[in-house]
N, C-alpha and C positions, 0 to 999 in steps of 0.2 A: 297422410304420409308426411313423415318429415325427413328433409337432406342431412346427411351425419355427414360428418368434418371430412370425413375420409373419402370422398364423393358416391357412396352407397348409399343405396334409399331403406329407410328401414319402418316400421310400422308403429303408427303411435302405440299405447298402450292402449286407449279405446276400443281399438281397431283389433287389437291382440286379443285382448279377454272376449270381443263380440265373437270373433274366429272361433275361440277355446272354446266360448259357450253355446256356440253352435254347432260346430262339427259331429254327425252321426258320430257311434262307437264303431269300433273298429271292422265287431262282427254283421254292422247294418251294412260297411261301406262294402264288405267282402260279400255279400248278399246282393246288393245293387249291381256289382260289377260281372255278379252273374246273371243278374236277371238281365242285363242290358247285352251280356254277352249272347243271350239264344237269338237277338234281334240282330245277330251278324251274319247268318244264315239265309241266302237269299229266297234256297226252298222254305224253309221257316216263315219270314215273309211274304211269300206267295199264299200261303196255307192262310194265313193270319187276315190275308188282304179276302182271302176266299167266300170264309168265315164270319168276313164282317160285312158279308152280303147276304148270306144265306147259312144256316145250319143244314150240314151235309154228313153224308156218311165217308168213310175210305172210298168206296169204291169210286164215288162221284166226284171227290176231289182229285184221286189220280187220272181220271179220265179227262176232266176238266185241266188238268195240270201238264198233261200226259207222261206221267209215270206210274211207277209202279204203283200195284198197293202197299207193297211192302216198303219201299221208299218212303212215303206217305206213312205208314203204320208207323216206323219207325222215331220220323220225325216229331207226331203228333203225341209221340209217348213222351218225349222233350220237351213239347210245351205245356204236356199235363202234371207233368212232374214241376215245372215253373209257377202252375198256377194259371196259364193267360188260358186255356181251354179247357173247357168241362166237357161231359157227356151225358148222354143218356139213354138208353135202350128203348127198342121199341122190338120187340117179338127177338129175333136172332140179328135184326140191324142195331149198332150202335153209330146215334148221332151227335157228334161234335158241333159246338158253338164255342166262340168267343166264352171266357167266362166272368169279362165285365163291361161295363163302358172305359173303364181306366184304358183297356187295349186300342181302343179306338181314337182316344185322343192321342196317345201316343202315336199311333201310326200316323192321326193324321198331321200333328205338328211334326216329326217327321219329315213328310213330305211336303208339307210347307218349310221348312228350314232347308230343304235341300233346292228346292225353286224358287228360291229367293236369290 
């Protein structure tokens, strides 16, 4: 950073082009800001925290949760539609799991950032 005459701090040019030539495009930054938006959801994050203990069905998360299943159904259509949870059937149950390790790091640096 360097001081300009006018007493405002302004960016080298170094510093400018690294900015330029790193910055996602527009349409990643608008993608990130939604995918970080369904982690503003505290039922979301309960689901998520659930998940990354065990693969479970509706039924067993809102029982566990104590809400609905439909409460639960709904949400978990939200995080499917993000990508953080996959399913899989088994006769007329379908089971939910996390659908990667990426969710887990993130929950848990998360909550290391917030207990610190």
């Amino acid at each position: 950073m360097e001081q300009a005459e006018n007493g405002f701090i302004h960016l080298n040019k170094k510093t400018q082009e690294e900015v330029t030539e790193t910055m996602p495009p527009e349409e990643e930054l608008q993608d990130l800001a939604e995918f970080f938006r369904v982690f503003g959801d505290p039922t979301r994050l309960k689901i998520l925290y659930v998940l990354k203990c065990a693969e479970m069905c509706v039924l067993d998360i809102a029982n566990l949760l104590s809400m609905t299943q439909s409460a639960i159904s709904h949400q978990l259509r939200v995080l499917k539609q993000m990508d953080l949870v996959k399913n899989r059937r088994e006769g007329k149950t379908i089971f939910y799991s996390l659908a990667d390790s990426h969710i887990v790091t993130i929950l848990s640096q998360g909550i290391d950032h917030i207990e610190e």
